[in-house]
C-alpha positions in Angstrom: 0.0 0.0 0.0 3.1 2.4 0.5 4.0 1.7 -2.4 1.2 3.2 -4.2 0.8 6.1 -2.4 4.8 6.8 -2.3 4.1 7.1 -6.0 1.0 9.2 -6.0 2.4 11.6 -3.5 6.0 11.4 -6.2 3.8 12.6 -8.4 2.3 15.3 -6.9 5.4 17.0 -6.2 6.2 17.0 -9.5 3.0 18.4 -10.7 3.8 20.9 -8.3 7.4 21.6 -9.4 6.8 22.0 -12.9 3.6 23.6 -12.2 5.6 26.3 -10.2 8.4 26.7 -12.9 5.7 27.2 -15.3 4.9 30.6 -13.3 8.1 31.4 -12.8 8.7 31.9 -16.7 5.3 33.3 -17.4 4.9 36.3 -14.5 8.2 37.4 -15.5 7.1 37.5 -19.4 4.2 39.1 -18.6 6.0 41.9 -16.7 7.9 42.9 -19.1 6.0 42.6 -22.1 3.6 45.5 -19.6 6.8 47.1 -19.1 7.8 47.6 -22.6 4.1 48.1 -24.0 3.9 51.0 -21.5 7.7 52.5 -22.4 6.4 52.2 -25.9 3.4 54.6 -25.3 5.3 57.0 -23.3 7.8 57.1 -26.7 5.2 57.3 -29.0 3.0 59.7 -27.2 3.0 63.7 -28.3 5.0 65.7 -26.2 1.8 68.0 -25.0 -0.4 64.9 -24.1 -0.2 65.7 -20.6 -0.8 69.1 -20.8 -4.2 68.5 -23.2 -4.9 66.2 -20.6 -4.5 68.2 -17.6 -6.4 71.5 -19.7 -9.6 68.8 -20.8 -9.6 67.9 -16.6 -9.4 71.5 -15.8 -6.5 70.8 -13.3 -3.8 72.6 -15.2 -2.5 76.2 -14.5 -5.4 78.6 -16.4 -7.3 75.8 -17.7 -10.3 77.7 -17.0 -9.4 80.7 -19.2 -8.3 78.2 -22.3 -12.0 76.1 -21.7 -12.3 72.9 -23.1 -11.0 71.8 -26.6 -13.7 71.4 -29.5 
């Protein structure tokens, strides 16, 4: 009876070994593919973005005088 469950419980802590390596490639990927999707934006992304952004909000500096774009 050992037997069988000394392999059963074998395994399981494989299942759980390659199980847990599988996550430690994938979280990692996943990171930085976010990471480099995100520095990608920031490149790409018009150097007055903020600024429209902040003036649509009304949170910038004089906002209120510019109003909101068309």
């Amino acid at each position: 009876m050992m037997t069988g469950l000394r392999k059963y419980a074998a395994l399981g802590v494989m299942m759980a070994f390659f199980a847990a390596l599988a996550l430690d490639i994938t979280v990692p990927a996943l990171v930085l593919s976010a990471m480099a999707a995100v520095n990608w934006l920031v490149l790409k992304a018009p150097d007055d973005l903020l600024e429209r952004v902040l003036g649509w909000l009304s949170l910038a500096p004089g906002a209120a005088s510019r109003g909101r774009p068309a």
